[in-house]
N, C-alpha and C positions, 0 to 999 in steps of 0.2 A: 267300480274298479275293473271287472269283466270287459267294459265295453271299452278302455282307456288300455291296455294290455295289445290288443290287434296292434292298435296307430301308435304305444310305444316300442313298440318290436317295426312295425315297419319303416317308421324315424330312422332305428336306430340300422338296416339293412341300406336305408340307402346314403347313410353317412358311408357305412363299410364299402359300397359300391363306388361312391364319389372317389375315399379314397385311396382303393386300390385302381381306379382308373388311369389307363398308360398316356399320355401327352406326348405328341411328336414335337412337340414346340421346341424350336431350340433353346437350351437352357448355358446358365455357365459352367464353362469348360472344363472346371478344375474340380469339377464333384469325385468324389472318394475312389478309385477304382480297387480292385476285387483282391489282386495280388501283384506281391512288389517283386524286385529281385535285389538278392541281399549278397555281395558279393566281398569275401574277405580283402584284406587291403592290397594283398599283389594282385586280385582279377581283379580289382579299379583302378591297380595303378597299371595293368596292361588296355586296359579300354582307353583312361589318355594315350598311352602310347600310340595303339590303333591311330586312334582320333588325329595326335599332332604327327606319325609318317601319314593318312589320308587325305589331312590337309598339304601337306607337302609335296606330298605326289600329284595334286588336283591341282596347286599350282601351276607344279612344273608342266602338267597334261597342255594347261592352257597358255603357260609361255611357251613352249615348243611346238604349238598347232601355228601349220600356216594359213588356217582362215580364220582369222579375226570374228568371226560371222556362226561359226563351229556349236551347235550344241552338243556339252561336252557332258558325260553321264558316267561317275565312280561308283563302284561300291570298295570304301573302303575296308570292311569286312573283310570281303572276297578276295580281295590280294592279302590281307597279313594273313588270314587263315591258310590261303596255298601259298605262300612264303613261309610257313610258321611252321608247319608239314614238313616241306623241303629242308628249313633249318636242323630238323632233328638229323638230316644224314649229312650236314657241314661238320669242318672240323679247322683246328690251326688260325689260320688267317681267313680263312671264307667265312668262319664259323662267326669269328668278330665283325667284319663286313656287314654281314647280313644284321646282326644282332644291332650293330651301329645304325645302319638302315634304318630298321621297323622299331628304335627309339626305345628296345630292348635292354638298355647298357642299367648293370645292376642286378639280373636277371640271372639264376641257375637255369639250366634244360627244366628242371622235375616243377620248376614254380611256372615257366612259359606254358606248359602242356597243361598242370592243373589248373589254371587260368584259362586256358582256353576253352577245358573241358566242361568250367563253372559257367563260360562266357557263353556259350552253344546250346547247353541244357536250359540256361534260363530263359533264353530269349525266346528258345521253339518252346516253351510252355507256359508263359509268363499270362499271355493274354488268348485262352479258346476261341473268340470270338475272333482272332485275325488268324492267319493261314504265315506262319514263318518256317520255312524248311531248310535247313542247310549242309545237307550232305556232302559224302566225300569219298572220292576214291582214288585209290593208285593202281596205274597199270603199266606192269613194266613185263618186258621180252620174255617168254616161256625158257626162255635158254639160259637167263640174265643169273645169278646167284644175286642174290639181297639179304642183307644182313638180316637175319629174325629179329633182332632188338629195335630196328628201324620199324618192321612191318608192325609188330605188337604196341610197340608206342601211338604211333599213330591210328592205331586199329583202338587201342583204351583210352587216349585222350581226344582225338579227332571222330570218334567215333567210321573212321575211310574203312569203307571195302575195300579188298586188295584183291586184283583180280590176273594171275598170268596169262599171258596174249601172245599169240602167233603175229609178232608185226609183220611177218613177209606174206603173211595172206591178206588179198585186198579186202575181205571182206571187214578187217581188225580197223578200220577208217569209221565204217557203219555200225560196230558193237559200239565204240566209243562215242561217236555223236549220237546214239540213241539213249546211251545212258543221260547224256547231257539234259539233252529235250527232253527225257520224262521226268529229268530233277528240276527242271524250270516250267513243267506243264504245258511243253511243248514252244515255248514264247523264244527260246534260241536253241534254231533247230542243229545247227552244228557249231564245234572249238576249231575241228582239225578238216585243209582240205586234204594234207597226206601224211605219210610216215617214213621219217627218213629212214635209211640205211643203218645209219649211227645212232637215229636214238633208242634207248634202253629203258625209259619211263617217262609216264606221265603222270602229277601230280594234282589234279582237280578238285578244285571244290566250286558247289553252285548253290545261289542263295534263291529263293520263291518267297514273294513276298504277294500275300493279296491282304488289304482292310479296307472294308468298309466302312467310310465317314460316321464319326456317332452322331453325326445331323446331315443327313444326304444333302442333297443341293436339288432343288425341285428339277426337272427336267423341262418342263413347261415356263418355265424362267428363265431359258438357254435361250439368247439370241446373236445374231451377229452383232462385233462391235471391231473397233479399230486397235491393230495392234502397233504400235509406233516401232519403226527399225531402228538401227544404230546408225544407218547410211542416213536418214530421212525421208526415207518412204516409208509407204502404210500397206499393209495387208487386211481383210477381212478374215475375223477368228470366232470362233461359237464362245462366247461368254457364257462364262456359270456365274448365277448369282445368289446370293445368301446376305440377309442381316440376319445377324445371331447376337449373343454374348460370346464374345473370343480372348482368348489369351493374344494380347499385342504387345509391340515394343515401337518405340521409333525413337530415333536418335540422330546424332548428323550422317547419317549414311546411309541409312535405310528407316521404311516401315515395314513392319513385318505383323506376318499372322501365324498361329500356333494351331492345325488344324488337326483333331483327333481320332482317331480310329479304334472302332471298337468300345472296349472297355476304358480305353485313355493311357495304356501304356507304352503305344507307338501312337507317333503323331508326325505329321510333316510341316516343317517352318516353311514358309515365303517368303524370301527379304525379296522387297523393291526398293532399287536405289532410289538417293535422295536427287531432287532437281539438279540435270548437269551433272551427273554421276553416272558412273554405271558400274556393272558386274565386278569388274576387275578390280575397281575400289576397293570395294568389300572383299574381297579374295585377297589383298593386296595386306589387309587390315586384320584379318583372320589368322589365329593359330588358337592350337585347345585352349589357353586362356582365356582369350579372348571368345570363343565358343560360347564356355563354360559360363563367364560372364554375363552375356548376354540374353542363354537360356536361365539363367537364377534373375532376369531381370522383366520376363513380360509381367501382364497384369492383365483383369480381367476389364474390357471396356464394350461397349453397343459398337457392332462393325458392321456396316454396308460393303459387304466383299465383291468383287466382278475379276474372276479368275478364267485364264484360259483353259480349255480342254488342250491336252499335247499325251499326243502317243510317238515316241521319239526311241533311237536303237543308237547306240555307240558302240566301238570295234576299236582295238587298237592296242599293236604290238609294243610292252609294258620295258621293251630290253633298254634304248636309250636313255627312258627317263629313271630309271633306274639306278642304271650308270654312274647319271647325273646326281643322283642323293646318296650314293658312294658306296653301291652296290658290283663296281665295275670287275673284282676281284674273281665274282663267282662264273661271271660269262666269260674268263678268259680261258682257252684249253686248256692251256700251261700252267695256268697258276691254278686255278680251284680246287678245292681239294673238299670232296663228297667221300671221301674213303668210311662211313660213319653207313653208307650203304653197301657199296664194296671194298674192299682195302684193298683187291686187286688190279682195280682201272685207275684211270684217269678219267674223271667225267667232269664236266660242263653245264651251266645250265645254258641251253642254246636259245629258248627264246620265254619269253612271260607276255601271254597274250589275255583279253582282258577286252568280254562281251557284256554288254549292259541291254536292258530294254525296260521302258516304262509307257504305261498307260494311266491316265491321270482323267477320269471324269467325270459326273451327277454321284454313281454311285460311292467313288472309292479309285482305290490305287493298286492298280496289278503291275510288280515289277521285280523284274529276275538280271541277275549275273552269273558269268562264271570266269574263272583265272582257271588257265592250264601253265603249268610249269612245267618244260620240255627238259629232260637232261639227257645230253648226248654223251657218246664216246670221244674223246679225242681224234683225231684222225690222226694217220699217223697222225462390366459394371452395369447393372440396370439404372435407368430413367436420365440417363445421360443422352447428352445426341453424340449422336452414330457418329465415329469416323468412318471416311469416303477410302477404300482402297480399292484402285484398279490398277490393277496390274497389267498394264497393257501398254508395256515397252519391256526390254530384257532383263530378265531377271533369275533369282539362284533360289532352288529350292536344295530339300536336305529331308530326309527321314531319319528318327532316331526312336531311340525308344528311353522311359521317361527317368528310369531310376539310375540306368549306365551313365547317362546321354550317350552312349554307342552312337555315332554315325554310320547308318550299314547303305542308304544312299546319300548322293551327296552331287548336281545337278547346276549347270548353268544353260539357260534357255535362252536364245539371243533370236528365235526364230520358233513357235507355236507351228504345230505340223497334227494332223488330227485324221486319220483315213479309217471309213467306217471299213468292217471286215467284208 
């Protein structure tokens, strides 16, 4: 018994070693993650909303872009968040406008802000393991009077710093874009190139997002491959490549892949259109129903993935399309009515502008926005074979996170751009 005791204790050490042994292996996708986010029924009935005006707006981005060719980059987040800000100092007819807009209709003030509040708290803590930040500030004229019920709301439910600013000193251009850049890690270094005469605040908000893949993508597996255009020409693009177990879908319109970050609480989709399709299809095809649909529909199958690298930046003044989804009320001088911040002016919002940047590659996904809202004065499966996905002609991705489905990016690629720093 003496000499059986050693070798049944050492058995039994390197069973325990075997297994608590870590595996890089990619495994499947949909294993338990750590923590959910539980949001009562008006902060998920404002996350569709988000969803179906980001989808509307991303529409309209790309029916009103005049290159066909355009890669176009939303965060939907980031516009209803500094829209949703802004709405607190609407009133009368703008107040409905705006609320018509952002898909709000049904909605008190006190239920939009605590939703929003539930909406921002969970998502910046839901997953340690990814980096989600989205602060917020306003910065209106030293001289301006602003309603305190304005500044406090938004200061308890948006969590915004509110900061008074000398706009007649040039240096008030550089406070503000710095604040910008170090809420995005520097990835968008300025919102504003000046400061009008007339305007009396700016409302920001900016989102940072960085995750790293819960199965990297080898880097030694990166090679060039052929990226097909929309015109019919080819480009040379750095392929990532992975077979894993993945959450997929495919259907007449697209294949798609479900690719995870982290713990598995943010994850970014790939649709690749189907043969003789393209983006627009799918965009064409898309509203939160049909979202929602489709993410309650991947499954777990064996994927040979070949995805491009793309580090790619979008810009682009948010006022006509806007307009366009029947927001036009708030940007007229004459008519708007912000009196909910001063009851003494007449203000405007005079423009909604709307910076994007993403980085996409082996290890993970670094990507940041911001929305400024300007408001002026009046003047006067295992053991299956593998499905084949390459992605290599134009295609739409989307980041969400798993328990909202929040869209906070949301991405059409029609051209792979990739420059080392």
């Amino acid at each position: 018994m003496k000499t059986k005791a050693p070798f049944l204790i050492l058995i039994l050490l390197c069973i325990t070693l075997s297994a608590c042994k870590k595996t890089n292996e990619p495994g499947p996708s949909d294993e338990p993650y750590k923590q959910k986010i539980f949001l009562n029924e008006k902060a998920a009935a404002i996350v569709k909303a988000d969803n179906t005006f980001g989808i509307k707006l991303f529409k309209t981005l790309i029916a009103n872009s005049e290159d066909e060719q355009e890669n176009i980059i939303l965060s939907p987040l980031s516009v209803s968040i500094a829209l949703g800000m802004t709405l607190n100092g609407a009133d009368t007819e703008t107040k409905t406008a705006m609320e018509n807009t952002l898909e709000f209709n049904g909605f008190v003030p006190q239920e939009i802000n605590e939703s929003y509040k539930s909406i921002i708290d969970g998502l910046t803590s839901v997953d340690p393991e990814v980096t989600l930040n989205i602060p917020n500030s306003i910065w209106y004229r030293e001289d301006f009077y602003v309603q305190p019920n304005f500044i406090s709301t938004n200061q308890s439910y948006f969590h915004a710093q509110t900061h008074p600013l000398d706009f007649s000193d040039p240096s008030a251009v550089n406070v503000i874009n710095n604040w910008v850049a170090e809420s995005t890690n520097q990835k968008i270094p300025t919102i504003l190139n000046e400061i009008s005469g007339d305007a009396v605040m700016f409302l920001i908000n900016a989102i940072y997002f960085n995750g790293t893949w819960k199965f990297e993508f080898d880097e030694q597996h990166t090679q060039p491959g052929t990226f097909y255009l929309s015109d019919g020409s080819t480009k040379q693009v750095d392929m990532m490549k992975q077979k894993a177990t993945m959450k997929y879908l495919q259907n007449n319109l697209f294949e798609a892949v479900d690719l995870t970050y982290g713990r598995g609480n943010f994850s970014m989709v790939i649709m690749l259109p189907k043969e003789n399709l393209e983006p627009n299809d799918i965009i064409n095809a898309m509203d939160e129903n049909t979202w929602s649909e489709w993410l309650d529909s991947f499954y777990n199958v064996n994927v040979q993935l070949s995805l491009p690298k793309f580090k790619l930046g979008y810009e682009k003044r948010l006022n006509d399309d806007l307009i366009e989804l029947g927001m036009g009320v708030a940007f007229s001088p004459s008519q708007a009515d912000f009196s909910n911040i001063n009851p003494d002016y007449q203000m405007f919002i005079s423009f909604v502008k709307h910076k994007t940047f993403i980085d996409v590659n082996e290890e993970g996904t670094e990507a940041a926005a911001v929305t400024v809202v300007g408001i002026e004065l009046t003047s006067a499966g295992g053991g299956e074979t593998p499905y084949f996905l390459n992605v290599n002609k134009p295609f739409l991705f989307a980041i969400k996170e798993r328990d909202t489905k929040s869209i906070i990016f949301i991405g059409k690629v029609m051209e792979p751009e990739y420059e080392e720093n």
